[in-house]
Every structure is written in structure tokens, then in C-alpha cells.
Phi, psi and omega in degrees: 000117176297130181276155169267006167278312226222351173284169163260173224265333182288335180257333143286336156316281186287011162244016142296315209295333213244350149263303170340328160264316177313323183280284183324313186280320157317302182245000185061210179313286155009280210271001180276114207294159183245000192212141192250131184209107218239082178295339189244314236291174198238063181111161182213145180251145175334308213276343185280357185259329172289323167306321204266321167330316179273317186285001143112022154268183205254348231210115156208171209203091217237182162273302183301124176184164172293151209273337173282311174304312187282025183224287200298317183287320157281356149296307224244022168076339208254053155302353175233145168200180187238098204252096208272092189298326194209136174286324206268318223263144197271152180254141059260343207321328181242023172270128161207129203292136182241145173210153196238130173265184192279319177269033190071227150245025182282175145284150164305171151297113221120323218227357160306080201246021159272179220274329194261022169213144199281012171315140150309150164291143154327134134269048227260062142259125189289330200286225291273134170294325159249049136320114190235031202267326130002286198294289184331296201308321202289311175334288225290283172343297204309308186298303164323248233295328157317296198280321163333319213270346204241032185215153183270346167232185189252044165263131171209120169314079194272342147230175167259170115301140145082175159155222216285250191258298199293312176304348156319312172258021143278150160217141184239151187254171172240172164274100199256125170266150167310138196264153184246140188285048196242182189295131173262159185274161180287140146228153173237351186263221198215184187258049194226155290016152135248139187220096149257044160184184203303329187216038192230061148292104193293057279214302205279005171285022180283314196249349166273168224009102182294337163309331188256311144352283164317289208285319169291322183283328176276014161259317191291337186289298195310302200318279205339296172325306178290289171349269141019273198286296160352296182273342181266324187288318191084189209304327195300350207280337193279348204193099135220214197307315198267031149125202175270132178222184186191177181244330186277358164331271153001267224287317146302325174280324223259331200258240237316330194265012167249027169286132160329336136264045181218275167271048201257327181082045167228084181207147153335149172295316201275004182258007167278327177299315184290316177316287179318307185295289152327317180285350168290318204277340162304319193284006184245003176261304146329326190282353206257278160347260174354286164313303178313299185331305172290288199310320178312301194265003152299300183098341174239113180285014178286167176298169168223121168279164210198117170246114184259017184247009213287340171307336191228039156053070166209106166219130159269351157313314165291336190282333186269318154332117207258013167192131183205166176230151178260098202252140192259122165273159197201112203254028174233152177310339198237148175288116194250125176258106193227113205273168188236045215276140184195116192314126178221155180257350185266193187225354166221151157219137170306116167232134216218141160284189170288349182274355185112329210283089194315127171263147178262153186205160192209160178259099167256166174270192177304156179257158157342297187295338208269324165270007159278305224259336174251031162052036174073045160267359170207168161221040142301147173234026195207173146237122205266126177233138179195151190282162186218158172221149168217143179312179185263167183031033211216185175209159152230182179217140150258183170227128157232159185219157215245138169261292200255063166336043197217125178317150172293137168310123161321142182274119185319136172298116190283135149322177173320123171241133192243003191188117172249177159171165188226181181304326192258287196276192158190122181240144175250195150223174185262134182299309192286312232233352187064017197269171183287137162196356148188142161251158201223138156248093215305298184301338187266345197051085190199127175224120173275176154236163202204126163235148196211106185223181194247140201207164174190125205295141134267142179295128172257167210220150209204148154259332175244145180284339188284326211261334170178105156007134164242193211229129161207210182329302204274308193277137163237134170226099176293158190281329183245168164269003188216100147346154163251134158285153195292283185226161182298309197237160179239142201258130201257117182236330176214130162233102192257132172218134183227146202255050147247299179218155174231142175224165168213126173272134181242119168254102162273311196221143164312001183236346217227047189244166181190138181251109149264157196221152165247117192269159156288125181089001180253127165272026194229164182217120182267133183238093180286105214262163166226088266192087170152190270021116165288167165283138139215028177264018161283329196110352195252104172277137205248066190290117179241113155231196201228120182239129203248108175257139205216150141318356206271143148279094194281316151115016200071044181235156160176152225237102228243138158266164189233108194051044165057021146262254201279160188262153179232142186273142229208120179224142187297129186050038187194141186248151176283332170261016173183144163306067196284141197255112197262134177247009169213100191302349192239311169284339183272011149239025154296143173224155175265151175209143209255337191221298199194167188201167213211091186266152174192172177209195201280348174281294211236159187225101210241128167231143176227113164279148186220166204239027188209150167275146166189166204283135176236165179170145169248154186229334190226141173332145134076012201214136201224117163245168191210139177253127200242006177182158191215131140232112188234174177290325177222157181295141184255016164066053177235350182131336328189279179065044199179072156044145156250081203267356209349123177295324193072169179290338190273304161118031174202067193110145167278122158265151162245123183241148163198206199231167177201121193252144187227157193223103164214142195236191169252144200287026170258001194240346192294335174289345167297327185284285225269334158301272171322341174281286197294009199261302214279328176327311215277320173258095214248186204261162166243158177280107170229187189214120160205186153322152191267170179181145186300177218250111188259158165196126186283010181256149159300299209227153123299123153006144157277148213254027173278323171315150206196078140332087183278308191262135167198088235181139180286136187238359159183205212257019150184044168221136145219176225247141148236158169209129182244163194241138117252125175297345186259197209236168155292172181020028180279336208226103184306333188267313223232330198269030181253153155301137173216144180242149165269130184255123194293343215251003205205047186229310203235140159292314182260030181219116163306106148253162193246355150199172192224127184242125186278141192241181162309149165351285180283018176060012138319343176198160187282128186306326175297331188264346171309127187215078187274154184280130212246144204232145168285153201200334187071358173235150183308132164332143181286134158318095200289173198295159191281144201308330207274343186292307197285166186311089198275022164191167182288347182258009167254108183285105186274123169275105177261197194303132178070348155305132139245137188236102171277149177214131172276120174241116159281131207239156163217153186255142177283000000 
């Protein structure tokens, strides 16, 4: 069971897609299940109901909801519904019958027959003196009628598996009933908060341990790439010059590592380390593929390097090296402009594409934070940045050579700073306090103020959950509603400007730092956070997060993604379905957000992408906070069984870094920017270092740019699985929310295809064979698309807004 908060939406498709063939190629037709049946995740999101809905089941079926919605659904009978999953997909295509089961996930009382609990066993000899099979039958009925009374009809889900903290490490078997077709209530939001009591949100697994958080979504970038690279190379990427390499490795640990205990961060340290340890050893089976690949579509067997330290500005190939070349691979359909930093000891350098063509590029120095964090694990003493474009599915390669064999000049203590800006943006700052204080959007003319600072909740703390909730993996519970700020003011220690980038560095704490930065030619303004060691020799556990304050009038409304696909509207202290009474004003208006979240009014639109799943929430007009690390003292008695404490490689504390990319447009404009930004996050180009070599691309054409290459992966030895997107929402994109079509036959360079067959979401079944159960709804039937909408040959697909259309293409390499 996949958790549902904190995956992105690409990476659960592939890890359905890869049990979902396991069951076929195991049981056949047979085995292929029809009902989703998620008894633990902690809230369940829309898009994961739209995911199962395309993958043709008919069914899904959970334990978990807020203790207020399940005391309201059960008065009004309405434990089942029908859960019209996406706004964009015309229905039934994203509808699905839902039921809550009655006991959470316990067994009745009574019907516990595992090794750790004391139920009697059935006894059925008449000859035994405790024969009990009477009695039982009678239990159960007693139980049936009990539980009846809270469904509207008498088809009902009569036991459960498995449950709460002790019942976790149990297993039971159920009973699956006939389903009865009659008219169901609508839901269109989502389970999110889970709350099971007054002051029990689970709120803060959004954000925990954010380090792993990270390292799963850049192993989902990689997978991709291999994949990717699999199919454009042919058979040599598996066997060739650097050995045996493979995907599937990956692709298991990446299916393991979307459990509801794994990047959910509610696991024990040493099984995050075991998570963490699979997502290694798949990229090191993948780095093998990869190499074979590049060589193969290269033509060149020199060796390759891989620097996996460039987050703490440490490869010793660049710091050591007086001439190297750097080849970008860019695993998205569209041609990507991607700036660059790579840790150096000179102080000028050349940088050249394959063509000859000199790139600009500058030498900054080092941040504070950066030489704290990788500790003498480097000895650069700059960073050389500069922009790189790569082809869509393609590489380039550039050279750089070293001019000036000389530390970079040390950065001058710097002045007063009042201002950075690039052709698009402009940021200012306050002279007294060094904070952010307002953007500007040069094309639109549009400006706001924006204040932006660093804050931490204290955790409350209980050795028991009876006498006061504590804050642990699972749970955020603050002791106040009013943060503590880290420092008032921030100390401006480097301001570089240059025509690659202009930064400005911020010291709030020894603990505490952030690079805002503006690239050239970029319409996002990057806020690089730094975060750790937390402090605890107060005794105080520390939920931190960074809150962005704005003029704009939201009005308490702002705005959530759901698995990094479709947006969800978000209101302060309020649920769409039931009259909610709030007993925690600050986690119980936490939401998880997987790609971006968003505030607006009639002007103006502040949107932030982020490279991580983590907990969001307004709390205040006009005001968007993000929780960006947790260190706590106690266990919050959810299973846990162990403080959420992270040691870091030092072993004294995690530090954590990441990026928050901000956007502001007029909110009709805004999906233009923020679909694609959140796009290029989740798949960033990967980096390697050789010998130069000319610039390839597995693409014909780039992609339209409504268009998402979700998929792309070999699927035997002369098919493969593809899946295109359309990325936008409806009417989200005055430009983009249109139908657009692709012709597959006309998609890869190095590849013929000779046929296209279309399947289900999950490639389990041919889409012509999908025969899902059609539900009363009391509203009319959908309109079917208009003639000009539809596919007008077989090798052509029309994609509307929020489709995915998998497809198997038999194939031969050119």
C-alpha cells in the first residue's frame, strides 16, 4: 500500500504497474485484482482514487478518515460514496465506489484468531465440551446487523485485516460482499487531514525526515533516465563495455520505497537507512545501464564519472581537473535550460558547447552553510555556474577548461543590499532587517510585498498520549499557535551579481541559512534553505518551518497539489463535507504538497514549487508557511516506537538543504510557468563528466508543450511501454487546457514502431477489454467528445486536459 500523502503521482503508477505484471505473469487473467484496498495510509488523496479508477478497478476500500467524518458518515449512513476523483477527466473515467470500513481495520470483537490475541478459537466438534460454533454464528450475525445499520444497504464489508498499533502485525482474513449499484453521495476533495482525535493530526509526516524525501524523488528522476536510456540504447545498455547493469533493481527498491512506512518518513532509523541503502544500490545498477547507453548513442567508451556530492559542492574531478567535459542528459520531452554549479579551485574558466560555441559563465564563492555541511569532504573554493540546454530525451556535452589556476577572490564584506533582478524578476530587500521585502514581475508589472522568514513550532511533549499528545513522526501537535522566529533579522554575508546569476546569502542562525538567487533568462526566484543541525539541548523539540508573507488577499483560501498532479482548493478551518469543529488551529490546517501550493486573489498569484514532498498551510491572510525539517523528543504512540530524531552523518543532528522555486504571474497565467517548473523538478537532466561527444536526441520533434513523456521503459525484447500526459488541468491554461494530438510513429530517433496497442493505466490489460462497473450518481451522463477531439488514425493520439494514455509499441532500433 502506497502512502498517499507524500508520493508523487509517477512513481506510484510505476510501482502499480510492476506489481500489477507480477500478478499477471503469476495467476493470469485470473489474478487481476479489481478493488484497491489501502486499510493504513494516514488520509487518502484524490489523485490516487483517479489512478486506480484509470487502472480499471471498480473498488476501493479503506480504513482510515477523520474521527469527525466517520461520526458524521456513519449518522447519515453515507460509509460508501462515489468518488468523482478529477475535475479535468470527463466522468465515469475517474469515478470510484468508495467504502470506509467499519472497525478502522481491526476485526470485530470477538473474531481475533492471531497468534497474539485471546480470542476463543472456533471450536465445531459437537463431541467438545466448549463447542462454540452456535454461539460464534450467532456473534457474527449480532455483529453483520450492528455494523449494517451504519450503510445503506445490506451488501456490507463484514470483516477487516490487520489494525491499529498493536494490530498492525496481525493478519485476518475478510469477507468481500456483493456490491449493490444503487445511487451513491458525490465526494470531489479528499481525506486529508487525518485526524484520530481532538488534538491527534497527522499532519507532520508530510515533512518527515525530509532527507529521504529528497533522495526518493531524485532516485525517481534517475529511474526514469534509465529507463529511458534502455530503450533509446537496445540491447547493449544491459551488457556492454562498463558490465552488467539493469532497471530493475531500481525499480524495486523505488516500488518499495513509495510504502506508507518508507517515504512517508514513519519508520524506524535503521529501516530509513535500509530504504535509503535500496535506493542506493538500484542507482548503482542503473549507473551501469547509463554508461553502457552513452556509450552506445555516443560512440565513445572512455570512462564516465558520476559526481553524487554537487548538493554540498563536492566532485573531485572538477576541483581537481585543469581541462573536462560535462555531459547533460535532460530525461524530459522539451528542450531544458538548466543552470549549473560545479564545486572549483580556479578563478576563470572556459566554457564551450560541442559546437565551439563560448558559454558564459562565472566563478562564485562558496556560501558559509556549504562549508559547514560537507565538513573537509571537499576542498573547492568557488563555484563555476553557468547555463546548459539539452535536446528533449537527448544530451549535450560541453568543455570546460580552467583560465586563471587561482583561488577565486574572496567575497568582499558586503553592503547595504537593496536589490537583485534579472530580465523577468526583480527582488528587493529591507536595509534594517536584510529579509526579502518585496517582488516584482518585470513583464507583467506587477508587484507585491513579500516578507520571508524562518520559524519553529515547539513540540509538544508527553511520555503518554493519555496525559498530552506529543508531536512524533506521524503526529504535529505545537504546545502554541505562535511560532518562535529563528532571528528578526538576517545577516547579508555574500552578494554576487553577475550576468549568470545574482544571490544574495542570508545568515539567520549557525543553524539556520538560505541563497536567494535569480539565474538569467529564469522567471522563478530560487530560495536555497539550509536547515540543521536543529538545536536540542534545550530539551525542546522543533518543527521548522520558513513563511512567506504577502499582500495578496487570499481571503484564508490557498491551494494544494494532489501527487504532484491536479490542485485542490484549500480553506482555512474548514472541510467540504461535514461541518468541522477545530481543536488544532495549526496542524489541523496542514495539507501535504507534493510539487506546489499556491495563494491568489483577483490579481495576483504567488506560487512555490518544491523538490520535495512537505507539509503547507495559510494560516494568515496572504501568508503560504512550509515545514521544512522536524526534530522530535518523543514517540507520538502511532507504531513508531522511537523519537524523530535523525542523527545526520555526524551523528549530531540532520542537516537538510533544499530549493523552493517562487512564481508570480496573474492567476490566469500562472499554470503556464508552474506546470512546466514542476515538471523539470521532479525530472532534473543528470550530469556526468568524459571526453566530449556530439549532441544526441531520442526524440524527432520536441514534445508539445501541453504534453509529459510520463513513461518510457522497455517492456520485453521488442516492446515497449509508453505513457504521455497531458499535463495541464482544464481551463487552468488559457494556451495549454486544449486537446493536443501526438502521432506515435513519428516520436523516436532511434526507433521504428511497427505497432501500438493501447492498455489500462496500469498495462495490465488491453484498454478495449476494460469493463468497469457503472454507478448511479443521480446526474446526468457526460457528453461524449466531439468527432474533432477524437483519434483520427491509429498512430495518432488526442490527449485532453489531465490524460494519460498508455500504450505497448512494438518496436525495432534504427
Amino acid at each position: 500500500m502506497s502512502d498517499e500523502a507524500t508520493t508523487h503521482y509517477s512513481a506510484v503508477i510505476d510501482q502499480m504497474t510492476l506489481g500489477l505484471r507480477f500478478l499477471n505473469d503469476t495467476f493470469g487473467e485470473c489474478g487481476r485484482p479489481r478493488v484497491a484496498w489501502h486499510i493504513d495510509p494516514f488520509g487518502h488523496a484524490r489523485e490516487h482514487a483517479s489512478i486506480f479508477a484509470q487502472m480499471g478497478y471498480d473498488g476501493f476500500f479503506f480504513g482510515r478518515l477523520d474521527y469527525q467524518d466517520k461520526a458524521r458518515r456513519m449518522k447519515t449512513k453515507e460509509m460508501e460514496m462515489l468518488w468523482r476523483a478529477s475535475e479535468s477527466l470527463m466522468p465515469p473515467l475517474a469515478d470510484l465506489f468508495t467504502g470506509v470500513l467499519p472497525n478502522g481495520y481491526n476485526p470485530p470483537e470477538g473474531f481475533c484468531w492471531d497468534q497474539s490475541c485471546n480470542d476463543a478459537p472456533i471450536r465445531d466438534d459437537p463431541d467438545l465440551e466448549d463447542y462454540n460454533v452456535d454461539e460464534i454464528v450467532q456473534r457474527f450475525l449480532n455483529v453483520s446487523y450492528n455494523q449494517a445499520a451504519f450503510y445503506k444497504t445490506n451488501h456490507i464489508i463484514s470483516m477487516g485485516s490487520l489494525s491499529s498499533v498493536t494490530c498492525d502485525f496481525l493478519f485476518f482474513s475478510f469477507f468481500f460482499p456483493v456490491l449493490d449499484i444503487r445511487l451513491r453521495p458525490l465526494k470531489t476533495d479528499d481525506f486529508f487531514p487525518y485526524a484520530d482525535d481532538a488534538h491527534d493530526f497527522w499532519t507532520g509526516y508530510f515533512t518527515s525526515r525530509p532527507a529521504l524525501k529528497l533522495y526518493e524523488r531524485l532516485s525517481n528522476s534517475r529511474l526514469q533516465t534509465c529507463n529511458q536510456l534502455e530503450v533509446l540504447s537496445g540491447p547493449k545498455s544491459t551488457s556492454g563495455p562498463f558490465g552488467e547493469g539493469d532497471s530493475d533493481t531500481m525499480k524495486r527498491a523505488m516500488g518499495v520505497a513509495q510504502h506508507h512506512d518508507a517515504v512517508s518518513g514513519t519508520e524506524k532509523q535503521h529501516v530509513a537507512y535500509d530504504y535509503a541503502r535500496r535506493l542506493a544500490t538500484g542507482w548503482a545498477h542503473c549507473e551501469v545501464l547509463v554508461r553502457n547507453s552513452l556509450a552506445v548513442l555516443s560512440g565513445s567508451e572512455s570512462p564516465r564519472v558520476f559526481c553524487e556530492n554537487l548538493n554540498i559542492s563536492v566532485c573531485p574531478l572538477t576541483e581537481s581537473s585543469q581541462k573536462f567535459s560535462m555531459n547533460v542528459y535532460n530525461p524530459l520531452g522539451r528542450t531544458v535550460s538548466w543552470p549549473v554549479r560545479l564545486p572549483v579551485n580556479g578563478s576563470l574558466y572556459s566554457v564551450t558547447d560541442t559546437n565551439g560555441k563560448a558559454v558564459d559563465s562565472q566563478v562564485v564563492p562558496l556560501s558559509k552553510s556549504t562549508q559547514q555541511v560537507r565538513r573537509n569532504r571537499g576542498y573547492a573554493k568557488g563555484e563555476l555556474v553557468f547555463q546548459v540546454e539539452a535536446p528533449p530525451l537527448g544530451y549535450t556535452t560541453y568543455i570546460i577548461s580552467i583560465l586563471k589556476d587561482e583561488p577565486p577572490a574572496s567575497s568582499p564584506k558586503p553592503t547595504a543590499t537593496r536589490s537583485i533582478q534579472n530580465k523577468f524578476l526583480k527582488v528587493t530587500f529591507d536595509d534594517t532587517t536584510g529579509l526579502l521585502s518585496s517582488l516584482t514581475n518585470l513583464e507583467t508589472n506587477q508587484t507585491i510585498r513579500l516578507t520571508q522568514n524562518f520559524y519553529w513550532y515547539n513540540a509538544s511533549a508527553g511520555n503518554n498520549k493519555e496525559s498530552r499528545q506529543p508531536s512524533g513522526a506521524y503526529i504535529f501537535r505545537p504546545n502554541s499557535s505562535d511560532p518562535f522566529v529563528i532571528n528578526k533579522t538576517a545577516e547579508i554575508q555574500i552578494v554576487t551579481v553577475s550576468s549568470t546569476v545574482q544571490e544574495v546569502t542570508q545568515w539567520f542562525s549557525p543553524w539556520v541559512s538560505q541563497v536567494v538567487r535569480l539565474y538569467e533568462g529564469h522567471r522563478e526566484l530560487e530560495l536555497e534553505w539550509t536547515v540543521g543541525p536543529v538545536p536540542i539541548a534545550d530539551g525542546l523539540g522543533k518543527e521548522v518551518i520558513t513563511r512567506l508573507d504577502t499582500d495578496i488577499e487570499s481571503s484564508d483560501y490557498f491551494y494544494t497539489d494532489s501527487n504532484g498532479r491536479e490542485v485542490l482548493e484549500r480553506r482555512k478551518d474548514y472541510r467540504p463535507t461535514w461541518d468541522l469543529k477545530q481543536t488544532e488551529p495549526i496542524a489541523g490546517n496542514y495539507y501535504p504538497i507534493n510539487s506546489r501550493a499556491y495563494i491568489k486573489d483577483d490579481k495576483h498569484q504567488l506560487t512555490v514549487v518544491t523538490d520535495r514532498s512537505q507539509g503547507a498551510s495559510s494560516i494568515y491572510n496572504g501568508s503560504l508557511e512550509i515545514m521544512l525539517h522536524r526534530r522530535l523528543l518523543y514517540d507520538d504512540f502511532r507504531g513508531v516506537g522511537e523519537p524523530l530524531s535523525e542523527p545526520g552523518e555526524f551523528f549530531d543532528g540532520l542537516v537538510a538543504r533544499g530549493r523552493l522555486l517562487l512564481t508570480l504571474t496573474p492567476p490566469n497565467m500562472a499554470a503556464d510557468v508552474h506546470r512546466p517548473l514542476a515538471q523539470g523538478m521532479v525530472l532534473q537532466p543528470l550530469l556526468s563528466f568524459q571526453d566530449g561527444t556530439p549532441p544526441f536526441s531520442g526524440l524527432q520533434d520536441a514534445l508539445p508543450p501541453a504534453v509529459h513523456l510520463l513513461t518510457l521503459s522497455q517492456w520485453d525484447k521488442d516492446s515497449v511501454l509508453i505513457r504521455l500526459e497531458h499535463q495541464y488541468q482544464a481551463k487552468e491554461s488559457k494556451t495549454h487546457s486544449q486537446p493536443v494530438t501526438v502521432n506515435l510513429q513519428k516520436l523516436f530517433s532511434t526507433l521504428e514502431v511497427l505497432g501500438a496497442s493501447e492498455m489500462s493505466l496500469g498495462a495490465n490489460q488491453w484498454k478495449e477489454d476494460m469493463n468497469r462497473l457503472q454507478w448511479n450518481t443521480g446526474t446526468k451522463a457526460s457528453k461524449p467528445l466531439p468527432l474533432s477531439a477524437k483519434d483520427p488514425s491509429q498512430w495518432e493520439v488526442t490527449l485532453n486536459p489531465m490524460e494519460i494514455h498508455t500504450f505497448l509499441l512494438r518496436v525495432r532500433q534504427l
